[in-house]
VOTI-52080 format. One record per residue (C-alpha): residue number from 1; residue in one letter; x, y, z. Coordinates in steps of 0.2 Angstrom, whole numbers, plus 5000, padded with zeros to 4 digits. Layout:
# VOTI-52080
> NUM/a/X/Y/Z .
...
This chain:
# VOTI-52080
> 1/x/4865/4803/4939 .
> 2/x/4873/4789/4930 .
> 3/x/4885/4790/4920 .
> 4/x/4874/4782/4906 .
> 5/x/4864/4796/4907 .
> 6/x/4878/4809/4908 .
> 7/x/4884/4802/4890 .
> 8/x/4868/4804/4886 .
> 9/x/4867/4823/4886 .
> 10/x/4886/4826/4879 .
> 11/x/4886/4836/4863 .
> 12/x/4892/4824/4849 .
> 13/x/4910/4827/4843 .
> 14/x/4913/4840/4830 .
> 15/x/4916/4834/4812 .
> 16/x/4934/4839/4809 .
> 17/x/4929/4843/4792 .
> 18/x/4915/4857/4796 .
> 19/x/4927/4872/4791 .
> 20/x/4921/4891/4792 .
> 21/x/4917/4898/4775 .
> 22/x/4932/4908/4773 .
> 23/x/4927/4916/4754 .
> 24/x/4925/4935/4762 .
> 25/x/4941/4937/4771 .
> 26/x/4955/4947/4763 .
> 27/x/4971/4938/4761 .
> 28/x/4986/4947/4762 .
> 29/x/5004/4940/4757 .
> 30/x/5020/4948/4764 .
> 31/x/5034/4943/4751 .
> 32/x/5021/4942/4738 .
> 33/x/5031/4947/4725 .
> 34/x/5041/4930/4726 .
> 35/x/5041/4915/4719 .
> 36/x/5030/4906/4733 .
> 37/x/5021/4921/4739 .
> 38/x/5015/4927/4720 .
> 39/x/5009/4908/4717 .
> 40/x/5000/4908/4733 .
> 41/x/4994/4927/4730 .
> 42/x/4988/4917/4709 .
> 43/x/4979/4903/4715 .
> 44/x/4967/4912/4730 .
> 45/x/4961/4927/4717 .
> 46/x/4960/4914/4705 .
> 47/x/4946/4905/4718 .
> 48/x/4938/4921/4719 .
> 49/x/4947/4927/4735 .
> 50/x/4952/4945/4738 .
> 51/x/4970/4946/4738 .
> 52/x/4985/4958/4740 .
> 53/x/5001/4955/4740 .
> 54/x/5017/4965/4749 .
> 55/x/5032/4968/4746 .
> 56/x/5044/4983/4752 .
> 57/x/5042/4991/4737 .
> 58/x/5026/4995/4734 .
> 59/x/5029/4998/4714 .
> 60/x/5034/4983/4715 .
> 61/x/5020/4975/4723 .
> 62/x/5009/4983/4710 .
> 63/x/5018/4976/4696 .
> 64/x/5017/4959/4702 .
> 65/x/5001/4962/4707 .
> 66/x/4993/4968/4687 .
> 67/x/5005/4953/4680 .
> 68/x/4993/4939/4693 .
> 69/x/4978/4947/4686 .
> 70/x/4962/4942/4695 .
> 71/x/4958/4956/4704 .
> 72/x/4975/4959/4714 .
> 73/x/4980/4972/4725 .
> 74/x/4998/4977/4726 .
> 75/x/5005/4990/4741 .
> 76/x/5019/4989/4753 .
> 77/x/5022/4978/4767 .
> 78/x/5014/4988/4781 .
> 79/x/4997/4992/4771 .
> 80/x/4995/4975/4765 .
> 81/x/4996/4969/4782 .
> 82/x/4985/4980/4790 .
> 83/x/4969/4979/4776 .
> 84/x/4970/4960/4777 .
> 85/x/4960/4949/4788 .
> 86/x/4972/4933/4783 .
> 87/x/4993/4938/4782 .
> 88/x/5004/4925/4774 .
> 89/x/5021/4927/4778 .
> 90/x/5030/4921/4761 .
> 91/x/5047/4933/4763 .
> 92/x/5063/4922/4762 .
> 93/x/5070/4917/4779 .
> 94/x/5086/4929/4778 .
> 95/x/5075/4944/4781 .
> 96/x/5059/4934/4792 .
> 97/x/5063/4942/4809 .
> 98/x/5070/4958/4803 .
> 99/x/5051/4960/4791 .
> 100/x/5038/4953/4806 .
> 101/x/5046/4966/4821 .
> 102/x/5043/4981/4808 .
> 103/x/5026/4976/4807 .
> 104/x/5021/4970/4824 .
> 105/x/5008/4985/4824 .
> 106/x/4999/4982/4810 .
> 107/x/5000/4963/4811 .
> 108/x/4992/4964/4830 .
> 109/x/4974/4956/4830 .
> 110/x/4977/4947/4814 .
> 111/x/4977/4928/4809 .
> 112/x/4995/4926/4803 .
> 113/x/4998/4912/4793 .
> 114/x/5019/4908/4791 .
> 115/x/5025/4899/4776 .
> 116/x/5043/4900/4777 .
> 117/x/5057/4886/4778 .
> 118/x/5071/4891/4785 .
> 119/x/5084/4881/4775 .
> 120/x/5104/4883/4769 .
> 121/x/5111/4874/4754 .
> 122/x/5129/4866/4752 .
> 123/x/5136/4857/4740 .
> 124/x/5126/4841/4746 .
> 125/x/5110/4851/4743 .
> 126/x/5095/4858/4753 .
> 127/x/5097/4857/4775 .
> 128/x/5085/4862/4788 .
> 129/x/5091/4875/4798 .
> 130/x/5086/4876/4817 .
> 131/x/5080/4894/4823 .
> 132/x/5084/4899/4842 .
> 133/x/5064/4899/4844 .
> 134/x/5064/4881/4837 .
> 135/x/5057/4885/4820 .
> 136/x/5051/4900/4807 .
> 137/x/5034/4899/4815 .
> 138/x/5036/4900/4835 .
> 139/x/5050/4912/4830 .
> 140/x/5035/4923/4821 .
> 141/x/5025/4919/4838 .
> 142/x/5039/4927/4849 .
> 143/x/5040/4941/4837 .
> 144/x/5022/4944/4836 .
> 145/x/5010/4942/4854 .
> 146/x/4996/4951/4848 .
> 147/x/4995/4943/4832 .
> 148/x/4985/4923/4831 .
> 149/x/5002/4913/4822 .
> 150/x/4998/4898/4812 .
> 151/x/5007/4888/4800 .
> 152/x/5005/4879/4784 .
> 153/x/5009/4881/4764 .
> 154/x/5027/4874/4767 .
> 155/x/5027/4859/4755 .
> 156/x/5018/4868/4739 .
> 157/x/5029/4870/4723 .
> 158/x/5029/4888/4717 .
> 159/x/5030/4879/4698 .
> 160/x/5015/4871/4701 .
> 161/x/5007/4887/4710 .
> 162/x/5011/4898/4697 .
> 163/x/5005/4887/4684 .
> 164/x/4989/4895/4673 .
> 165/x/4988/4876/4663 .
> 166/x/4987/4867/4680 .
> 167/x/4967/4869/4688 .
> 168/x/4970/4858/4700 .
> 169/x/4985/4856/4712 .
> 170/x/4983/4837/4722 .
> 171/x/4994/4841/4740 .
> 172/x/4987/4840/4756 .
> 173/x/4993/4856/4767 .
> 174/x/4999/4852/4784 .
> 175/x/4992/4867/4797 .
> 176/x/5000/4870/4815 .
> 177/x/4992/4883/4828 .
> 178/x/4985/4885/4846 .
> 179/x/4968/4889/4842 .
> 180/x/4955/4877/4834 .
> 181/x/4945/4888/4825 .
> 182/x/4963/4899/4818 .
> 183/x/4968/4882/4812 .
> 184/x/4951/4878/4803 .
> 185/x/4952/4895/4794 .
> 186/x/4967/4890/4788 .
> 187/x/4960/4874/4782 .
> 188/x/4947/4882/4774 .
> 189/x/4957/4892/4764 .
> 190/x/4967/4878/4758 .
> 191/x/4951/4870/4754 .
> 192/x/4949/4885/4743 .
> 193/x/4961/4880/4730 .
> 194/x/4955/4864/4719 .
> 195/x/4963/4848/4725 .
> 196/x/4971/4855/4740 .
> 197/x/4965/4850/4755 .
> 198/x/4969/4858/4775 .
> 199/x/4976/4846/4788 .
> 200/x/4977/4850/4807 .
> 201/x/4996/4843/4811 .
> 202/x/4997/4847/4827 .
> 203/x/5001/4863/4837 .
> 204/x/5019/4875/4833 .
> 205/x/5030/4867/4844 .
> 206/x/5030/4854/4830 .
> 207/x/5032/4867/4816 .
> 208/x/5053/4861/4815 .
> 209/x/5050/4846/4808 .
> 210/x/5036/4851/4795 .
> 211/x/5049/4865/4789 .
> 212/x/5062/4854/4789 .
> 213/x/5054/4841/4780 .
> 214/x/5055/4854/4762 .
> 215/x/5075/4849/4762 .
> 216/x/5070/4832/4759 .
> 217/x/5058/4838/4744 .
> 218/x/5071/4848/4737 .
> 219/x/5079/4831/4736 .
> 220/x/5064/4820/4730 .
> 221/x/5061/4834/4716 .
> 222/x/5081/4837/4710 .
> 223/x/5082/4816/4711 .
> 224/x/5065/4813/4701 .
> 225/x/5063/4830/4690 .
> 226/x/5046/4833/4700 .
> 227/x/5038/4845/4710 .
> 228/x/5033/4834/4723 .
> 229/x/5021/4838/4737 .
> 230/x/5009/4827/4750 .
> 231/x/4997/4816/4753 .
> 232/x/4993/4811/4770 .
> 233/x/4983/4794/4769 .
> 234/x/4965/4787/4778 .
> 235/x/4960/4803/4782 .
């Protein structure tokens, strides 16, 4: 056989921006009482996604929860994680390792998406901190080998989230993971929200500098009075 005719018969490349319709999986958001977490939590019940957001506190979740509106569920940690298809890891980065290994049961099986920057602040302002595993997300991978871990939602400002004026948020959202089709789930979700769009940016051992890269926000947005995010151009 030639290799004319070998090229021939090869199945033409996927389109990178065919993404699974996500619109009936539950979302869940650990730390969801949070700034980040709650905006997150906002803007997918607002596009019609089920959502219910975590916290340790389960009162406290429900509170949150009847403030968002739109359908939110509030409950604790442990239920949120295991009624959800989708779990976001949004708790601050003090109590990330300490939060995923009291839930690497009911996380097992499940597509966990972490959002956390693991950051310290001095006088000069925001730092990227480097985590033994190499970053919040392969450190949420060591923690959890049942669970698929993805990463993305790093560089969204919880103003901007949490804003009820705002219908659309323009950013492109950087996603990290393994697995193709985990990745395009969390694309898709992205997707969900108007003007945000899901990018694939490579795989977790690059999840440091895409963490890291909020310090440098912190400084564009104290410098400009912004909430800046990103665009990633010609694609």
């Amino acid at each position: 056989m030639t290799s004319s005719s070998n090229s021939a018969h090869k199945a033409p490349a996927k389109d990178p921006w065919d993404l699974p319709d996500v619109s009936g999986l539950v979302v869940g958001v650990l730390g969801g009482t949070g700034p980040q977490g709650r905006g997150l939590a906002y803007r997918f019940a607002r596009a019609g996604q089920k959502v219910i957001i975590g916290s340790r506190a389960a009162e406290r979740a429900r509170t949150a929860a009847e403030e968002i509106g739109y359908g939110v569920e509030g409950a604790d940690n442990a239920e949120t994680a295991r009624r959800s298809d989708v779990v976001i890891v949004a708790v601050p980065w003090e109590g990330h390792a300490k939060t995923l290994e009291s839930l690497r049961e009911e996380l097992a099986g499940k597509l966990v998406v972490d959002c956390v920057n693991p950051l310290g602040f001095d006088k000069k302002g925001a730092y990227a901190l480097k985590p033994e595993e190499g970053s919040a997300a392969e450190q949420a991978a060591a923690l959890l080998p049942d669970s698929r871990v993805t990463a993305a939602f790093h560089h969204l400002s919880a103003v901007l989230l949490q804003d009820a004026e705002l219908e659309r948020i323009d950013t492109d959202v950087m996603v990290l993971g393994e697995k193709r089709a985990d990745v395009e789930t969390v694309q898709a979700l992205a997707g969900r929200i108007p003007g945000m769009r899901g990018v694939y940016a490579g795989r977790l051992r690059n999840a440091h500098q895409v963490e890291a890269l909020v310090a440098n926000l912190i400084s564009v947005n104290r410098r400009y009075k912004a909430h800046a995010g990103l665009r990633i151009t010609d694609v």
